[in-house]
C-alpha positions in Angstrom: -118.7 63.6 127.3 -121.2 62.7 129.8 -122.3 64.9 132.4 -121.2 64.7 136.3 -124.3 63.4 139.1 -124.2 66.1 141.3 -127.1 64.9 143.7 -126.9 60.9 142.9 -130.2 60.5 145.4 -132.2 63.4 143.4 -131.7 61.4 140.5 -132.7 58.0 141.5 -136.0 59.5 142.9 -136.7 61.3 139.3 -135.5 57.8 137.9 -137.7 55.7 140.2 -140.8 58.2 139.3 -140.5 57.5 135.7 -140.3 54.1 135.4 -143.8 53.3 137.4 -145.3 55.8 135.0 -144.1 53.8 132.3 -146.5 50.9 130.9 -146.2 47.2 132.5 -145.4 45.9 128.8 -142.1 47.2 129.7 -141.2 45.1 132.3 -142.4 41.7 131.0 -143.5 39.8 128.1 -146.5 41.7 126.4 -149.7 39.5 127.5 -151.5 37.6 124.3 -155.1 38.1 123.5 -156.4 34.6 124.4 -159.2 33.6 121.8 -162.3 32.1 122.9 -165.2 30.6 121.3 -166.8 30.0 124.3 -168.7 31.7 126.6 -169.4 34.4 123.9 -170.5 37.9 124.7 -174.3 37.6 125.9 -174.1 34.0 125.9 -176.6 32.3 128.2 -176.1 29.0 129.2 -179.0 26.6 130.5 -179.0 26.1 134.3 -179.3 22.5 135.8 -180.7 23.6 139.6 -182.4 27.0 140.6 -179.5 28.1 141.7 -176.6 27.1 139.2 -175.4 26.0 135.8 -172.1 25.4 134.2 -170.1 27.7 131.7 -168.6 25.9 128.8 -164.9 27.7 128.4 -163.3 26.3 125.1 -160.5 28.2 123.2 -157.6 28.1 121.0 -154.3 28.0 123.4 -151.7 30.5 122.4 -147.9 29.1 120.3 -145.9 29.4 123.4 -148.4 27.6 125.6 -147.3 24.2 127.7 -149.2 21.3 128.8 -148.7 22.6 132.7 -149.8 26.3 132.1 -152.8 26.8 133.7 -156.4 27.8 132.9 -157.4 30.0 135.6 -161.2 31.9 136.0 -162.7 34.4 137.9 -166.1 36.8 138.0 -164.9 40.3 138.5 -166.7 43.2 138.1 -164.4 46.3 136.4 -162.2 47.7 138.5 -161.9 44.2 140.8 -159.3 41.7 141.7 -160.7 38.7 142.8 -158.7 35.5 143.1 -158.7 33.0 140.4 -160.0 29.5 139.9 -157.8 26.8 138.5 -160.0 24.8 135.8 -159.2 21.3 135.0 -158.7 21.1 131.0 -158.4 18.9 128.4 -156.8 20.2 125.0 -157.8 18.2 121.3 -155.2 17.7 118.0 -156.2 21.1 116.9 -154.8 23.0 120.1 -158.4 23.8 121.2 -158.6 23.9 125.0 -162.0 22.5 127.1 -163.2 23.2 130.6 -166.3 23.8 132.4 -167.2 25.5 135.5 -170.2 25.3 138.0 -171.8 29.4 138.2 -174.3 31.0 140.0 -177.7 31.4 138.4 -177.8 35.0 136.7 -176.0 37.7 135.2 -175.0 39.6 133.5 -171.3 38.3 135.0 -168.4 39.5 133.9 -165.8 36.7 133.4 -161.9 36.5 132.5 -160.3 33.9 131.0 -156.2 33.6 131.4 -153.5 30.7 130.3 -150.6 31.3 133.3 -147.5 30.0 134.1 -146.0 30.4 137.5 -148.6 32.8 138.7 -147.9 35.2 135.2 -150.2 35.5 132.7 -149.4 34.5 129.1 -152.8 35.3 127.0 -156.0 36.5 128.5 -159.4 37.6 127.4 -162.5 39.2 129.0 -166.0 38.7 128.4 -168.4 41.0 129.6 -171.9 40.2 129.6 -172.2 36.0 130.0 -175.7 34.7 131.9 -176.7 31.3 133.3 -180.1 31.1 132.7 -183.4 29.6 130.5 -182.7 28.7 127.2 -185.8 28.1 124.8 -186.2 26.9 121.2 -188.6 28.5 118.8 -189.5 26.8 115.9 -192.8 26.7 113.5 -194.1 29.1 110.7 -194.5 32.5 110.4 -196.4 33.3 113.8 -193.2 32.2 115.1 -190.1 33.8 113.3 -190.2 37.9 111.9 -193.6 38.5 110.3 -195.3 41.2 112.6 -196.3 43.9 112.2 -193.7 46.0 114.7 -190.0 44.8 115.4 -189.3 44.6 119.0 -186.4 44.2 121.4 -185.8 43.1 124.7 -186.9 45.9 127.2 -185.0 44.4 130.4 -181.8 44.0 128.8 -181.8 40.5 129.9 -183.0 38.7 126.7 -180.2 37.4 124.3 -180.7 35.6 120.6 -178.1 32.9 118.9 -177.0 34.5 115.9 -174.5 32.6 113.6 -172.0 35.1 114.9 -172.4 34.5 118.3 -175.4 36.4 120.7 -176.4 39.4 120.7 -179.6 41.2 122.6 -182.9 40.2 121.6 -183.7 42.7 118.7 -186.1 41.6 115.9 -186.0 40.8 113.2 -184.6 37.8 114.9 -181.4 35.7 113.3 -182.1 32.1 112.4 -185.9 32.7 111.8 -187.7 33.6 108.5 -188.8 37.6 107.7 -187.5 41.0 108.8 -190.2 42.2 110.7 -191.4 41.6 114.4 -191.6 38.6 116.6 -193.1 37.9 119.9 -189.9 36.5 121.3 -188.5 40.0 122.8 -191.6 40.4 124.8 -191.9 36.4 126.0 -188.0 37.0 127.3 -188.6 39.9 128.7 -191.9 38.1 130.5 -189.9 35.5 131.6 -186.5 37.4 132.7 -189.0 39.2 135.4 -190.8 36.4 136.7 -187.4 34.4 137.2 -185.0 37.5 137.5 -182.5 35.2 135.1 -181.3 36.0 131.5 -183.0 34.5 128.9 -181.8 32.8 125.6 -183.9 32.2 122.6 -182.8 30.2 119.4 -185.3 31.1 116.4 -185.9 28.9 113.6 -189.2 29.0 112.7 -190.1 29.0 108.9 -192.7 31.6 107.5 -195.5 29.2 105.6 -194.5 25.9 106.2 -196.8 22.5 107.1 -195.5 20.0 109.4 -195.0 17.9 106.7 -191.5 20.4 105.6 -190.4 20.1 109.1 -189.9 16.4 108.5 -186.8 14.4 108.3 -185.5 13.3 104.5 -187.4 10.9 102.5 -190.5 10.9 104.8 -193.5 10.5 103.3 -197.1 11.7 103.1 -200.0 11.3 100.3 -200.6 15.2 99.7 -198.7 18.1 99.5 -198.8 21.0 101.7 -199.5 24.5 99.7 -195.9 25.5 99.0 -194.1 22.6 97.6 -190.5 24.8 98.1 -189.2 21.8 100.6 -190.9 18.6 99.4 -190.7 16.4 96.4 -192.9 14.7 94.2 -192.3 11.0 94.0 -192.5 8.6 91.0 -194.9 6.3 92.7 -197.6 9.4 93.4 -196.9 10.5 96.7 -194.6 13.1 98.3 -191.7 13.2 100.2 -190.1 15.7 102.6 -186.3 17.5 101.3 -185.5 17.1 105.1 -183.3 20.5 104.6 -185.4 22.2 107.1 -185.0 19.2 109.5 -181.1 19.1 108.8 -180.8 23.1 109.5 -182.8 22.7 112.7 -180.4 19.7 113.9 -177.2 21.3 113.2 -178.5 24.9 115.0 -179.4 22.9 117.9 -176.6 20.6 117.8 -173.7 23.1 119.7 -176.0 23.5 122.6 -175.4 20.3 124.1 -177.6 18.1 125.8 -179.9 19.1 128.3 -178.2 22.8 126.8 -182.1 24.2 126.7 -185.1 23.7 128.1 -187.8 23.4 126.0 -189.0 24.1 122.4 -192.2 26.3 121.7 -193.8 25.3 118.3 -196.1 27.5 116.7 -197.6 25.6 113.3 -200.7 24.6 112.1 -201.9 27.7 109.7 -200.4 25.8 106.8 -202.0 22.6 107.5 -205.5 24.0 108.2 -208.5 25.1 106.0 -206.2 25.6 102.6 -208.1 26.9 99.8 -207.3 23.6 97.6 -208.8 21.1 100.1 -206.3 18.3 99.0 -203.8 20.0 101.0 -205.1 20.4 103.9 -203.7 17.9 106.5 -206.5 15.8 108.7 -205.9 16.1 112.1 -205.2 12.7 112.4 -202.3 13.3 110.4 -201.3 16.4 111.9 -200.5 14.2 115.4 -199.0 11.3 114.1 -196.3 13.7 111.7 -195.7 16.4 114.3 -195.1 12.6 116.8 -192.4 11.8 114.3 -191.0 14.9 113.9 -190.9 15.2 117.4 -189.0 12.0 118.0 -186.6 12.2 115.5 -185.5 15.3 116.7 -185.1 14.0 120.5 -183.3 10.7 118.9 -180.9 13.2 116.7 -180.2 15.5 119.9 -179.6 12.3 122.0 -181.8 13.3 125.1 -185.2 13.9 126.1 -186.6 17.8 126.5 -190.4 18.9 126.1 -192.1 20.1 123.4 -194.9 23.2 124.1 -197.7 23.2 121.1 -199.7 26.3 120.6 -203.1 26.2 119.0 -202.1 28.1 115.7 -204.7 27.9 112.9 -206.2 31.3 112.0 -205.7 32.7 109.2 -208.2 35.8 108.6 -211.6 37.3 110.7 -214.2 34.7 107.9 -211.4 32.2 108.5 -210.6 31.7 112.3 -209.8 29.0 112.8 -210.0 25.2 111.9 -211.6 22.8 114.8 -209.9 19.8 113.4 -206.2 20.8 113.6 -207.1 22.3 116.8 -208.5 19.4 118.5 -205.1 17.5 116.9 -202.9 20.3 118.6 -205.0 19.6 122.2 -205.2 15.6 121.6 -201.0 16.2 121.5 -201.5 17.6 125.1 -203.3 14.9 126.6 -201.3 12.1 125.0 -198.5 13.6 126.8 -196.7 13.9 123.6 -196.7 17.7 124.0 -197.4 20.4 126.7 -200.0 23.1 126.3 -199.0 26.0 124.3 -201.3 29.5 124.7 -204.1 29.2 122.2 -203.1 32.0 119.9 -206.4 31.6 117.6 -208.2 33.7 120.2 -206.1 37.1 119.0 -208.0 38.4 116.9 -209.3 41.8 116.1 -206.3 44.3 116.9 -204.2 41.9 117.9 -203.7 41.0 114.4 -201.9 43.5 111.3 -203.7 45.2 108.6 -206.2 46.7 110.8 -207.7 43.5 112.0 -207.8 41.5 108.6 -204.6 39.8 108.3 -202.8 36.7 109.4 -199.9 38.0 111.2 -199.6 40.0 114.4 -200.0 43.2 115.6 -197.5 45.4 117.6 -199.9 44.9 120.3 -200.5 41.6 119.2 -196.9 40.1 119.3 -196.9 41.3 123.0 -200.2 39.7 124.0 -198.3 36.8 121.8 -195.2 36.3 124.2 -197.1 37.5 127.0 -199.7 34.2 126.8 -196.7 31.8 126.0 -195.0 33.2 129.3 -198.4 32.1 130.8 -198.1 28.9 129.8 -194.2 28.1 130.5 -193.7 29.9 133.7 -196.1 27.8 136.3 -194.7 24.7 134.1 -190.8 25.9 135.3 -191.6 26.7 138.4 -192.5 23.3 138.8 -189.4 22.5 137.1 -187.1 24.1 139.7 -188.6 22.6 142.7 -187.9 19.5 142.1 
C-alpha cells in the first residue's frame, strides 16, 4: 500500500535535488567514443606560413551517423567551453570521414572532435597534445638513427617522433631508425623548438652501415659493392644491383605525410662509402654525387613534390681514420650544384665527442648534443629565411 505525501512541495525539492546529482547518461542517449586516426596524440603537423598550418581530421563515423550530422571542432583547454566550428567533410566507401582545418602555429593544443545532430552530440573524442609546427626527415646510416653512446629525450617537451603506433615524445632509441642507443635528434628538436618556440616533429629512418648505393631504388645499378652486401644483389652480368627495400620502406613512411607534410630531410651518410678497408668498395666521389642525385630525385618524383635535401659531411670513422677528402669534396660539390643544402660538417667531432673514450665511430653523450646542436646551426638561419617569405 503506498504511502500518503504529506508535504507534496518537500518532496519535489528532494526529488528535483536528486535527479541533477544523477549522471547526464540518464537523460539522453549515452555519447559514442568517436575514433580518430587523425590528429593523433602529439601529432605535429607541418605549417604552410609563420603563423598557421592545417590539421588533418579523418575518422571512422559512428553506425547511427547521417549524411547531415555535423563535424564540429574546437581548441579548448580543460575545464573550457568554447564554441564549435563546423568542418566541411567528405566521407569514402569505407565510412571514413575527411576534413581539414586552418590552426594557429604552436601547441601543445588541446582539440575535440564531435559528429552532432541538431546541436547534440552523438560520438566525440579528445586529443590532448596536437602541434602545428616543423616537421623534418632523418635518414642515412648510423650517425643518424640509435648508435650513441647515451639515449636522450626531448628536454622542452616539445619534440615528438612518428612511431608506427602513432607519436609519441622524442625519446631515443628512436622508432623507425636502426639501433637502441642514442641519437642526436632529441637535442636538434629541442634546438629548434627554442629558437622557433613551435613543436617539432622528426621521422627517423636512417640505416646503421649502409652506402648510398642501398638507399637506391630497385634494380639500380653500380659496378662494386658497398661492404655489407645485406641490401644489394649480385648480377649475372658482373655488376650489382640495389634490393630497393630500403628505398620502398622510406617511400611508404613518408608517404602519409602528404605533400609539402615536412620540411626538409637531413641526410647523414658517407662513412660507408669512404676509405673501406677493401678499396674495391669504396665509392669515388664522383659516384657518390651522381647516386645520392638519383636517389634524391626519385624520392621527390615518388613523393610527388619538391622539398630540400640538407647533406652533412659524414666520413670519419676512427682518430688514424678521419676522414676521407674525396667523399667530402663530393658531399660540398652537392651544395654548390644546388642539388643539396649544407649540412654541419660532423667530421670535425672528434676526440670526446665521439664513444669509447675518443676511439670509436659513433657519438658521444656530449657528442650527439654538439651533433643536433650543429644541424640546428645549419637549418635554422635556412628557415628563417623560409618564413619570411
Amino acid at each position: 500500500m503506498p504511502l500518503p505525501i504529506t508535504n507534496p512541495r518537500r518532496c519535489w525539492i528532494r526529488l528535483s535535488t536528486l535527479l541533477f546529482l544523477l549522471p547526464p547518461a540518464l537523460f539522453s542517449a549515452e555519447i559514442a567514443a568517436l575514433r580518430l586516426s587523425s590528429p593523433l596524440d602529439y601529432q605535429v603537423f607541418q605549417r604552410s606560413t609563420g603563423a598557421q598550418g592545417k590539421i588533418l581530421f579523418r575518422g571512422a563515423l559512428p553506425e547511427t551517423a547521417r549524411a547531415t550530422d555535423a563535424l564540429e571542432v574546437r581548441f579548448a583547454r580543460a575545464g573550457e567551453s568554447p564554441p564549435w566550428t563546423r568542418l566541411a567533410r567528405s566521407t569514402d566507401a569505407q565510412s571514413e570521414w575527411r576534413a581539414e582545418m586552418d590552426a594557429p602555429a604552436g601547441g601543445w593544443h588541446r582539440v575535440e572532435v564531435r559528429i552532432s545532430r541538431q546541436g547534440s552530440a552523438l560520438a566525440a573524442g579528445v586529443v590532448e597534445h596536437v602541434g602545428v609546427g616543423e616537421v623534418f626527415v632523418v635518414l642515412g646510416q648510423s650517425n643518424a638513427a640509435n648508435h650513441g653512446e647515451e639515449k636522450l629525450k626531448t628536454a622542452t617537451g616539445l619534440v615528438a617522433a612518428l612511431s608506427d603506433q602513432g607519436w609519441r615524445l622524442s625519446e631515443d632509441p628512436q622508432p623507425g631508425a636502426s639501433g637502441g642507443g642514442g641519437s642526436f635528434i632529441p637535442a636538434f628538436g629541442d634546438e629548434m623548438a627554442r629558437r622557433f618556440h613551435v613543436p617539432i616533429g622528426v621521422v627517423a629512418g636512417a640505416v646503421g652501415a649502409t652506402s648510398v648505393r642501398e638507399w637506391l631504388p630497385r634494380g639500380s645499378r653500380f659496378p662494386n659493392p658497398p661492404t655489407l652486401t645485406g641490401h644489394v644483389t649480385h648480377r649475372a652480368e658482373g655488376d650489382w644491383e640495389s634490393k630497393g627495400d630500403i628505398h620502398e620502406s622510406t617511400i611508404a613512411r613518408l608517404k602519409p605525410l602528404g605533400r609539402r607534410g615536412f620540411r626538409a630531410v637531413l641526410w647523414h651518410q658517407g662513412e660507408s662509402d669512404a676509405n673501406q678497408r677493401d678499396t674495391s668498395r669504396t665509392l669515388p666521389g664522383d659516384d657518390y654525387q651522381r647516386l645520392f642525385l638519383q636517389l634524391a630525385r626519385r624520392v621527390r618524383s615518388e613523393l610527388g613534390w619538391e622539398f630540400p635535401w640538407f647533406v652533412a659531411q659524414a666520413s670519419y670513422h676512427t682518430p688514424d681514420d678521419p676522414g676521407s677528402a674525396d667523399i667530402r669534396s663530393a658531399q660540398a660539390a652537392l651544395w654548390t650544384s644546388g642539388i643539396a643544402l649544407p649540412g654541419p660538417d660532423t667530421d670535425a667531432l672528434t676526440g670526446d665527442f665521439r664513444d669509447s673514450g675518443g676511439k670509436g665511430v659513433h657519438f658521444s653523450g656530449k657528442g650527439l648534443r654538439e651533433h643536433g646542436r650543429l644541424w640546428a646551426e645549419k637549418v635554422a638561419p635556412w628557415l628563417e629565411a623560409q618564413l619570411k617569405q
